[in-house]
N, C-alpha and C positions, 0 to 999 in steps of 0.2 A: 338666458337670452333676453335680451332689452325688446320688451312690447312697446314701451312710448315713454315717451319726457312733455314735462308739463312746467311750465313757472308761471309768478304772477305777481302782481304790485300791487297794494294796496296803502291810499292816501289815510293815513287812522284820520284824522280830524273831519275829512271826508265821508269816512265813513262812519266816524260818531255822527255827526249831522243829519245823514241818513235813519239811522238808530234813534234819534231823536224826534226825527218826524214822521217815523211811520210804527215807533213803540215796541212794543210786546211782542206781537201776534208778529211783528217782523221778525223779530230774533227768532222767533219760533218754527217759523219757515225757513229758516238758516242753518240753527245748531242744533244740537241735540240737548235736553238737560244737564247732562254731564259738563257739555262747553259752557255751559252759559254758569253754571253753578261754582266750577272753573274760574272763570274770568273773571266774577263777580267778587273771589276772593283775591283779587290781586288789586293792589294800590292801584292801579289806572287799568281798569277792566277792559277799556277801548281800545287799548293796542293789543291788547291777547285776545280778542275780539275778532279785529282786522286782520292779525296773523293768522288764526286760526279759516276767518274766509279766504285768505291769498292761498291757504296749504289748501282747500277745497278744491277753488278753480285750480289750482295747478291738476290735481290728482284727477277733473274730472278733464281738462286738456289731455293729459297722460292716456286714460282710457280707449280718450276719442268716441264714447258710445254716450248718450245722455245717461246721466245720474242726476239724482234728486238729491239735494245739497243733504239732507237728514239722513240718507243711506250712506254719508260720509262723516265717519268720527274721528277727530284728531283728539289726539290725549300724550299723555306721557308716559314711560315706563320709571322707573324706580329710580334711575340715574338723572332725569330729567328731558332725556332724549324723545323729539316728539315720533310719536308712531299713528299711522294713521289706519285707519280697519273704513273696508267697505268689501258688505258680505254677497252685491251683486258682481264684485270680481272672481268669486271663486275661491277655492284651497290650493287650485295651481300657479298662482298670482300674485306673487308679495309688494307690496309698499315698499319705498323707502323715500321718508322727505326729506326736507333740511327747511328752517323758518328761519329768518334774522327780523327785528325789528332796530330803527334807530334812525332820529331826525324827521320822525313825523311820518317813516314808512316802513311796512310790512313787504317783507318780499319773502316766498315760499319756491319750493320746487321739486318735483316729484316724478321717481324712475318707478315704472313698473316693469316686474323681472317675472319671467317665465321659470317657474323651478322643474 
């Protein structure tokens, strides 16, 4: 059963900017190590950056209950498929996203399903 739907847009150059003026200690209130360590290795960090925020807010629209953006981890499985884990959902609870980037935007979106 479908608990909630969530999407989201993110302007990447917008949000390098941001990144760029408020630093470190801002990504770190954002991602987890993992994302950032992630992102860090891909030729244009900022847009896997900004995708990775738009799959956030979609997942915590989804919710509908506040979440704190670091109890949200998006990552990838083996095939390159992004998966998202947030352990205040539960084990009754499953993710499932979908990320696109392209032409300077990140757009994410996120079903949570009742198992």
């Amino acid at each position: 059963m479908i608990e909630g739907i969530g999407i989201d847009i993110v302007e990447v150059e917008r949000f390098k900017g941001a990144v760029e003026r408020r630093g470190e200690r801002f990504l770190k209130r954002l991602f987890t190590d993992r994302e950032i360590l992630y992102s860090r290795g891909k030729r244009r960090p900022e847009v896997h950056l900004a995708a990775r925020f738009a799959a956030k807010v979609s997942v915590k629209k989804a919710f509908g209950s506040p979440l704190n953006f670091r109890e949200i981890e998006i990552s990838n499985d083996g095939s390159g498929r992004p998966v998202a884990e947030a352990k205040a959902l539960g084990k009754d609870l499953r993710i499932s996203i979908s990320i696109t980037h392209d032409n300077g935007l990140a757009v994410a979106e996120a079903l949570i399903e009742r198992l």
